[in-house]
C-alpha positions in Angstrom: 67.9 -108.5 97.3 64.6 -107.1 98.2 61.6 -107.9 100.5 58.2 -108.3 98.9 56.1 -105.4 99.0 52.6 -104.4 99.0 52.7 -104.1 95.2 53.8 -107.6 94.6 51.9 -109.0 96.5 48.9 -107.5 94.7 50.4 -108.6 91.3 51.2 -111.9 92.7 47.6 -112.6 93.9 46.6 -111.2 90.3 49.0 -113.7 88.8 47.2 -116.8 90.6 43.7 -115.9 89.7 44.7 -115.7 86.2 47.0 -119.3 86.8 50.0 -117.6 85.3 52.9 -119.5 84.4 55.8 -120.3 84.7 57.2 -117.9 87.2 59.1 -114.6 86.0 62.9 -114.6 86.0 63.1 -112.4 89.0 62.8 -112.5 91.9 63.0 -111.8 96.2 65.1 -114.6 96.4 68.1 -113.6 94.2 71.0 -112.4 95.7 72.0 -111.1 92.7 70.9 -107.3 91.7 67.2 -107.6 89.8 67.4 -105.5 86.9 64.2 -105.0 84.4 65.1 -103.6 80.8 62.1 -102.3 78.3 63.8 -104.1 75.3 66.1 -107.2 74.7 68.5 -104.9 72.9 69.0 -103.0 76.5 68.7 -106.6 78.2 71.9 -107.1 76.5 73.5 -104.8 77.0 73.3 -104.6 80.5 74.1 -108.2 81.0 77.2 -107.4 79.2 78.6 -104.9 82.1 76.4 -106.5 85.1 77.7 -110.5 83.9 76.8 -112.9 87.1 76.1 -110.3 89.4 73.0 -109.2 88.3 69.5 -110.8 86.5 67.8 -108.7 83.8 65.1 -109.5 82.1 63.0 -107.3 79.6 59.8 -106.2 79.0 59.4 -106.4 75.3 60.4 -110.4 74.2 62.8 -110.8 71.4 61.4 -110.6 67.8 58.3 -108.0 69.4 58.2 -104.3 67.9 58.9 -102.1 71.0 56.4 -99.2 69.6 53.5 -101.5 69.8 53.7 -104.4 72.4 51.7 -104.3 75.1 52.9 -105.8 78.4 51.8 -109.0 80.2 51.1 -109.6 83.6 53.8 -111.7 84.2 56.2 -108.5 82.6 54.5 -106.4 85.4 55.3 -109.1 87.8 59.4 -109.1 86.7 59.1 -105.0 87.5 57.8 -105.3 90.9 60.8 -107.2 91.9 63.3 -104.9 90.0 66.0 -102.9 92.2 66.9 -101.0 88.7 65.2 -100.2 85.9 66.5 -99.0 82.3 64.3 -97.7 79.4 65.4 -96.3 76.5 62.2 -93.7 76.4 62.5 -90.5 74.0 59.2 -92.1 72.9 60.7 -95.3 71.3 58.7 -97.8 73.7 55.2 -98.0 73.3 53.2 -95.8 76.6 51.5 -98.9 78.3 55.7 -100.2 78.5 56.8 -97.5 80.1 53.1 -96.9 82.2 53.9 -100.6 83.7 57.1 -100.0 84.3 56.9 -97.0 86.4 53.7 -97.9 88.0 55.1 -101.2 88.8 58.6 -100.5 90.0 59.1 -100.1 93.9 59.7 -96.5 95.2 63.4 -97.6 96.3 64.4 -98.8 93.0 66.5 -97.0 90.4 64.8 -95.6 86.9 67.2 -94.9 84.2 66.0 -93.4 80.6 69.2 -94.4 78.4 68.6 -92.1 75.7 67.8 -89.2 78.0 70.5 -89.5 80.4 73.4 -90.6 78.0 73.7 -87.7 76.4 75.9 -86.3 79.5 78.3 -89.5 78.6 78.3 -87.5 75.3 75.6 -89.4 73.2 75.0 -87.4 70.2 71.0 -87.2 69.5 69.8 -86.2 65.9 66.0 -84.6 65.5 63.4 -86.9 63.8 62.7 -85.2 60.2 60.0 -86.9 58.7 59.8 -86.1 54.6 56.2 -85.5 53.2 55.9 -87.3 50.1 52.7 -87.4 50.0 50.0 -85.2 47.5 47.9 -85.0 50.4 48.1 -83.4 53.7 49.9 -86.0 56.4 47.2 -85.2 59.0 48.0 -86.5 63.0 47.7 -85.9 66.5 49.7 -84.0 68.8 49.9 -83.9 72.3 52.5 -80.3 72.9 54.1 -79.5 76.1 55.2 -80.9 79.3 51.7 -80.5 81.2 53.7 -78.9 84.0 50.7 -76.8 85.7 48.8 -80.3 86.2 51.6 -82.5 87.5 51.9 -84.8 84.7 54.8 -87.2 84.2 55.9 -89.5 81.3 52.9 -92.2 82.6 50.2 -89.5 81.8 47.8 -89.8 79.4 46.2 -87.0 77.0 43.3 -87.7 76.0 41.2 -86.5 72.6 38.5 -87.8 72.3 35.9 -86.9 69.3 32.3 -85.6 70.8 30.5 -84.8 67.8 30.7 -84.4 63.5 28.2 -82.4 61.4 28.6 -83.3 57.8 26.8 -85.7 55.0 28.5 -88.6 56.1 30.9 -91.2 58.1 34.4 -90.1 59.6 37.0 -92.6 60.9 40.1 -91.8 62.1 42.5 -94.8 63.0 46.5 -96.2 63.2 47.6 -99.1 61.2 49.7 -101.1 63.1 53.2 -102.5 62.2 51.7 -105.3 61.0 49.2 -103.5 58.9 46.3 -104.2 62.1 43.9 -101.2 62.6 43.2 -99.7 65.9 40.4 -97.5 65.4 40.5 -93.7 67.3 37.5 -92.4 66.1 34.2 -93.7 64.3 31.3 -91.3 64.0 29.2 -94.0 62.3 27.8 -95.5 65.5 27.4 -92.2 67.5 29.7 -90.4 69.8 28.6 -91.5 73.5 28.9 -89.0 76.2 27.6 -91.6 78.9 30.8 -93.5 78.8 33.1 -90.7 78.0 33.3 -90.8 74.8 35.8 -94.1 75.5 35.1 -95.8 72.5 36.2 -92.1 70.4 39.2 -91.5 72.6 42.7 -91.1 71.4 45.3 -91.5 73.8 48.8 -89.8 73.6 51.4 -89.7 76.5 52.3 -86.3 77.2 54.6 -84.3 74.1 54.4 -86.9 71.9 52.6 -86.9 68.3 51.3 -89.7 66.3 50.4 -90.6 62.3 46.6 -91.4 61.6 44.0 -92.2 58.3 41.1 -90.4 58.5 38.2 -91.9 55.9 35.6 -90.0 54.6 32.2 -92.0 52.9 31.0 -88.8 51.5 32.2 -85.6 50.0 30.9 -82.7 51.6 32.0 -80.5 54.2 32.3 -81.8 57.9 33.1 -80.3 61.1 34.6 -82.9 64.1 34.5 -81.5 67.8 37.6 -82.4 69.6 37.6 -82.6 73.4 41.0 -82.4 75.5 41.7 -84.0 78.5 44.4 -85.2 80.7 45.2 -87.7 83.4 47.6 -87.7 85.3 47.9 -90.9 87.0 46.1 -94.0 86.5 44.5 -92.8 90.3 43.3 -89.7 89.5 40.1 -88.5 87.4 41.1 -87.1 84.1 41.0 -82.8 83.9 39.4 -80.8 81.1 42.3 -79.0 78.8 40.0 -77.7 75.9 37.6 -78.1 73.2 37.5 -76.5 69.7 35.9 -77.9 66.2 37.9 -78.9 62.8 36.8 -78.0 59.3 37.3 -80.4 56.7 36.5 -79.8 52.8 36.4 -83.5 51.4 35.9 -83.6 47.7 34.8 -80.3 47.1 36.7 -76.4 46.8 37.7 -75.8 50.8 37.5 -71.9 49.9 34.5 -72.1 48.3 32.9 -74.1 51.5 34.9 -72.0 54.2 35.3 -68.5 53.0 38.3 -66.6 54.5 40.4 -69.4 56.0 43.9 -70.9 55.7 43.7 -74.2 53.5 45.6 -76.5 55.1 45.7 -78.8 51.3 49.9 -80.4 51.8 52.7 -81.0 54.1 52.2 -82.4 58.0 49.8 -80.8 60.3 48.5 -82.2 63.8 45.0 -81.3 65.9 47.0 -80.2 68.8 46.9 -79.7 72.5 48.7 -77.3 73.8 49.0 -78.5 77.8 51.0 -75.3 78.8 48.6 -72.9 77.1 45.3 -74.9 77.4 44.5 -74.8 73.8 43.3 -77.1 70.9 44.8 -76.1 67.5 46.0 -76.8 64.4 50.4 -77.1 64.0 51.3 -77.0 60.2 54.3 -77.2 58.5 53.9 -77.1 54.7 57.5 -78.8 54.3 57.5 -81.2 57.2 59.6 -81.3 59.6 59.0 -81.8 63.8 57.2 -79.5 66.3 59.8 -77.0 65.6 59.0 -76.0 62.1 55.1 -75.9 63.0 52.7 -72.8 63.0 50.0 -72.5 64.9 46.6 -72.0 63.9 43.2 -72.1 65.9 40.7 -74.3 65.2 38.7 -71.5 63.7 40.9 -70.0 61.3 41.6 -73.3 59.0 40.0 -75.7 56.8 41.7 -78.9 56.0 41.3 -80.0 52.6 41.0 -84.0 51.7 40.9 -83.5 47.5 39.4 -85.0 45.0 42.4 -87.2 44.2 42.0 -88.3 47.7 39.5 -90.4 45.8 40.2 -94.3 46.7 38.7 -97.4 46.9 38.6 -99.3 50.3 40.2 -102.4 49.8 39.5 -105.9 49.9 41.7 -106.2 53.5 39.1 -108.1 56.0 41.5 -106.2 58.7 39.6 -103.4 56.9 36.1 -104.5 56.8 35.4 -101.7 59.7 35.6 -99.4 56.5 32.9 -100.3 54.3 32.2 -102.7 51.7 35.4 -103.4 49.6 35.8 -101.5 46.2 33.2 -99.1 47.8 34.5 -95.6 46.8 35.7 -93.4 49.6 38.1 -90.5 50.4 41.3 -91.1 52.6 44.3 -88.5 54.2 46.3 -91.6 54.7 48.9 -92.5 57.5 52.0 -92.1 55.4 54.2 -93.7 57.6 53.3 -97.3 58.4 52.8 -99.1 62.3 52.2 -97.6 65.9 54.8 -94.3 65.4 53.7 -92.4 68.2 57.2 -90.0 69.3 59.0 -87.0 70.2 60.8 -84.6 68.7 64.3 -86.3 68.7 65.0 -89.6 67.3 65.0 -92.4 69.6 67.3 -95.0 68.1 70.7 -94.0 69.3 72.0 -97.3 69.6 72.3 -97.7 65.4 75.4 -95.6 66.4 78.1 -97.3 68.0 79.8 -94.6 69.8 75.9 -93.8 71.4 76.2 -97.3 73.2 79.6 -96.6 74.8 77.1 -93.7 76.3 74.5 -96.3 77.6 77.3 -98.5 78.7 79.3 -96.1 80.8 75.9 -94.5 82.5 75.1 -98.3 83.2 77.7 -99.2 84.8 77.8 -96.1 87.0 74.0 -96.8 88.1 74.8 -100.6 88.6 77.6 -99.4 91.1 75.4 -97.1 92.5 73.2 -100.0 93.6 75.5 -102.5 94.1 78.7 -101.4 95.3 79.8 -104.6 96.8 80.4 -105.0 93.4 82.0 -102.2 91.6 85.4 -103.7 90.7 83.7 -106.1 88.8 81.2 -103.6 86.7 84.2 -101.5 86.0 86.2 -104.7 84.7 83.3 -105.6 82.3 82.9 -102.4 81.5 86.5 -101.9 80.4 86.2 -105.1 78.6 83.2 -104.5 76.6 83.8 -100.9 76.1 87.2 -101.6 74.5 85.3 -104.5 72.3 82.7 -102.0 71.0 85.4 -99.8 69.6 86.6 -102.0 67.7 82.9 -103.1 66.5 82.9 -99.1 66.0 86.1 -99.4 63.6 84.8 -101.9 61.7 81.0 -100.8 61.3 82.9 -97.8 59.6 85.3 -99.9 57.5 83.0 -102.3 56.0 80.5 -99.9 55.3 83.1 -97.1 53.7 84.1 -100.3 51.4 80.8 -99.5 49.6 81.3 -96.9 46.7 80.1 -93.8 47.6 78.3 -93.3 44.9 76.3 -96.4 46.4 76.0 -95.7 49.9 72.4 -95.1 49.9 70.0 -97.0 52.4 66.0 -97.4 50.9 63.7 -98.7 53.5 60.2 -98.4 54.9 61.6 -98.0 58.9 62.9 -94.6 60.4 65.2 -96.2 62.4 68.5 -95.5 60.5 69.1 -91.8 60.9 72.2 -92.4 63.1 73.5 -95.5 61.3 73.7 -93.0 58.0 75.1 -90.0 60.3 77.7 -92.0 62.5 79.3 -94.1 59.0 77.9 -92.6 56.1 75.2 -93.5 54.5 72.4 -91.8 53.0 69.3 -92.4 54.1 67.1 -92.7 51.4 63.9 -94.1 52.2 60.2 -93.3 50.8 57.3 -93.0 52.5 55.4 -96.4 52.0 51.8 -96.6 50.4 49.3 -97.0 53.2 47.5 -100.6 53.8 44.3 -99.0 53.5 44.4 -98.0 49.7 45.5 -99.9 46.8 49.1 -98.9 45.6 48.2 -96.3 43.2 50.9 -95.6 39.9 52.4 -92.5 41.7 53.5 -94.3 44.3 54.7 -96.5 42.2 56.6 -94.1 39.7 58.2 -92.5 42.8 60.1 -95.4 44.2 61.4 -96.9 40.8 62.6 -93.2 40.9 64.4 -93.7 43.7 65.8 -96.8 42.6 66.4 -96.1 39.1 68.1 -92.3 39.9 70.1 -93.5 42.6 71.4 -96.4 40.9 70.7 -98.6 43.9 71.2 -102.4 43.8 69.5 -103.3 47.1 66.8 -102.3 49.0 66.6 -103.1 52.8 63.6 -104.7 55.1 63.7 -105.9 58.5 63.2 -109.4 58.9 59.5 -110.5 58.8 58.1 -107.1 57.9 58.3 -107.8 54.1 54.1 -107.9 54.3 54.3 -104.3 55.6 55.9 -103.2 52.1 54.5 -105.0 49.3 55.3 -102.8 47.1 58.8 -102.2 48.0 59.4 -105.9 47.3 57.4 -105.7 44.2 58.9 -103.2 42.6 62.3 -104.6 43.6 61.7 -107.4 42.0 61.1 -105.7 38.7 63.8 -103.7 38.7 66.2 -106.5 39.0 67.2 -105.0 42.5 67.8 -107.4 45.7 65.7 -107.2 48.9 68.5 -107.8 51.7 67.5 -108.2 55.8 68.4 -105.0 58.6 67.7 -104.6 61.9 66.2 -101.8 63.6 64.5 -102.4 66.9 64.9 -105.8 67.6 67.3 -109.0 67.9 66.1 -112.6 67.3 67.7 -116.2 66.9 69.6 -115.2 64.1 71.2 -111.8 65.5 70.9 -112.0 69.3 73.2 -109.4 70.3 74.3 -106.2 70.0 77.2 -106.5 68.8 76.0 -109.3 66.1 73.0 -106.8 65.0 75.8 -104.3 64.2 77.9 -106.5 62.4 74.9 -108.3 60.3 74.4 -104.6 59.6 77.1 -103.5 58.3 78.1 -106.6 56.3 74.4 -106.5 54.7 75.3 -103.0 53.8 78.6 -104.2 51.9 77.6 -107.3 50.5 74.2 -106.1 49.0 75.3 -102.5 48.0 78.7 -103.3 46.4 
């Protein structure tokens, strides 16, 4: 339905030189409507109300964890040909998804956020609360604000990159990925380059989002990290300057005694922040948790962070970790608390775990598929109808399979956020612990806090999404000890087992009742 343009014809040429193959699923030549999802669980949906008329493919394959994949060429080449485009967004699909979607897809074309747009279809959203469990500070990064004064959009990238550290000796600051692989934002061991732009020290954030991080320390002493702020806009513009500002940390000694006078910053979440609307770089810290809300601000200046004593670990024997040091070698750690590429907003991003959230996406899908197609309207409506009417019924019996688990029961332990509206919509208590971090052994606290949780709660099951069980070894461990069952959920993702929707739900639920009861 649409004539090739400039853009694809770029891509295409790319394509060639890099022999890709076989060709994407869509297409010029289609006389069907071209529609590019982020995820296979949008993919689904949509084919449900679009049926024959339209092809949709996604960007993120089945089985592939939408916070962390990063696109292909031949995912770029589906967009170019895309007359609409959906996205979940609210900061569930990792930023180079959603940076190849929008700088891929034709000016003409239609660009849907799901999560965004539903909620005038009535989707209920719920705020992300993340619970500090913790006995160390849960230190991250945070990008604040919208950037308005410098044009930025949801493809813009802020930049922090780390110019310089005073103290006695190495700092690294990286993520752990879902599958427990590093990706390393900072590393003052080999010098902080000002030649290249500081590119190999960068962090990079799309605009009001926040993200979890490990920062190592190889010595105790105090250290002070200079932080630079930048942002870009587009990936055709020269990033801008936003702010500078230098961080305090007390590592293994008294932070009063090494910084007289300041707030110590010693539990709860904080982030180094940029502030785009003000043009600062801070400190936001909550002592309970809780989003960007429940934050005070702090300059640079007036805090001291403090990694204890008991931060004490040693590095393990990982080789994913070998960037680290020497295994067994003795180091101190603020770990990432919450495992794998978690970079988000302030609202929770997984409204489809709620039923009656999808018969949002579904009617604002099939009003944008009219939209585009209306040679074809009586037939979106038709679907619509159809499949609207069968997800009330997977609605009703979500809720009556899962209220056949005692009450006293109905509690869901897992190591993924993703559940907040399955336990709202039907239910269900969520409640998960934070997970010991890859990068330091399990130590006996967090050990004695989650057969706390499974001994005080009286659960017999505790959940894991399939092929994630290496991300929680100590979840299954300790499962297995206390005579509790390790049953499958899905989050994110659909696979040759569960490849809908509507089958996701169902498994769901069923796993719910059959392992809880």
């Amino acid at each position: 339905m649409r004539r090739v343009t400039a853009a694809a014809v770029g891509v295409v040429a790319a394509c060639l030189v890099t022999a890709c193959a076989p060709p994407p699923a869509l297409s010029d030549r289609s006389d069907r409507l071209q529609v590019v999802t982020t995820t296979g669980l949008l993919a689904d949906i949509v084919g449900e109300v679009g049926g024959d008329d339209v092809d949709v493919v996604p960007i993120v394959p089945d089985g592939a964890d939408p916070h962390s994949y990063e696109p292909t060429l031949r995912r770029a080449r589906d967009v170019v040909y895309a007359d609409v485009a959906f996205s979940n967004y609210l900061l569930l699909e990792e930023h180079n998804v959603i940076k190849t979607l929008d700088a891929n897809l034709p000016e003409d074309a239609v660009n849907v956020s799901l999560a965004e747009d539903a909620v005038k279809y009535a989707a209920e959203i719920i705020p992300m609360v993340e619970k500090v469990n913790l006995d160390t500070i849960w230190l991250g990064l945070r990008a604040a604000g919208q950037g308005e004064r410098y044009g930025a959009s949801r493809v813009s990238d802020v930049l922090l990159s780390a110019t310089g550290l005073e103290g006695p000796g190495r700092m690294v600051g990286y993520l752990t990925g879902s599958f427990g692989d590093p990706e390393v934002y900072f590393d003052s061991g080999d010098g902080f380059d000002a030649a290249d732009g500081w590119r190999d020290d960068t962090a990079v954030l799309p605009v009001d989002a926040h993200t979890h991080m490990s920062w190592m320390f190889s010595e105790p002493g105090t250290y002070r990290l200079h932080l630079a702020a930048r942002i870009q806009v587009d990936e055709q513009t020269a990033s801008e300057p936003v702010a500078e500002a230098t961080f305090t940390f007390a590592v293994g000694v008294p932070p009063a005694a090494a910084v007289p006078g300041r707030t110590v910053l010693d539990h709860g979440h904080a982030d180094l922040s940029v502030d785009l609307d003000a043009g600062t770089l801070g400190v936001r810290h909550d002592p309970s948790g809780g989003g960007e809300a429940t934050q005070r601000s702090f300059a640079a200046e007036e805090v001291v962070i403090d990694v204890p004593a008991k931060a004490l670990v040693e590095i393990p024997s990982d080789r994913r970790l070998a960037f680290l040091g020497e295994p067994g070698t003795p180091v101190h750690q603020l770990a990432q608390a919450v495992l794998g590429k978690h970079v988000h907003g302030e609202i929770d991003p997984h409204l489809w775990q709620d039923v009656g959230n999808v018969m949002a996406y579904v009617e604002l899908i099939r009003d944008t598929l009219v939209a585009a197609d209306p040679d074809h309207a009586l037939d979106y409506r038709r679907r619509t109808n159809a499949y609207l009417a069968e997800l009330e019924e997977l609605d009703d019996h979500v809720r009556s399979t899962i209220a056949e688990v005692p009450e006293h029961r109905r509690y869901l332990v897992t190591t993924h956020d993703a559940f907040a509206y399955l336990g709202h919509a039907y239910d269900v208590e969520i409640a998960g612990f934070v997970t010991p971090h890859p990068s330091a052994e399990p130590s006996l606290a967090d050990r004695r806090k989650l057969v706390a949780t499974i001994r005080d709660l009286d659960v017999p099951a505790v959940f894991l999404e399939p092929g994630l069980a290496a991300r929680a070894p100590v979840l299954t461990q300790v499962a297995d000890e206390e005579g509790v069952d390790v049953c499958p959920i899905y989050g994110d993702t659909l696979d040759d087992r569960v490849s809908s929707y509507v089958s996701m739900m169902r498994f769901n639920a069923e796993s719910l009742r059959r392992c809880l009861s």
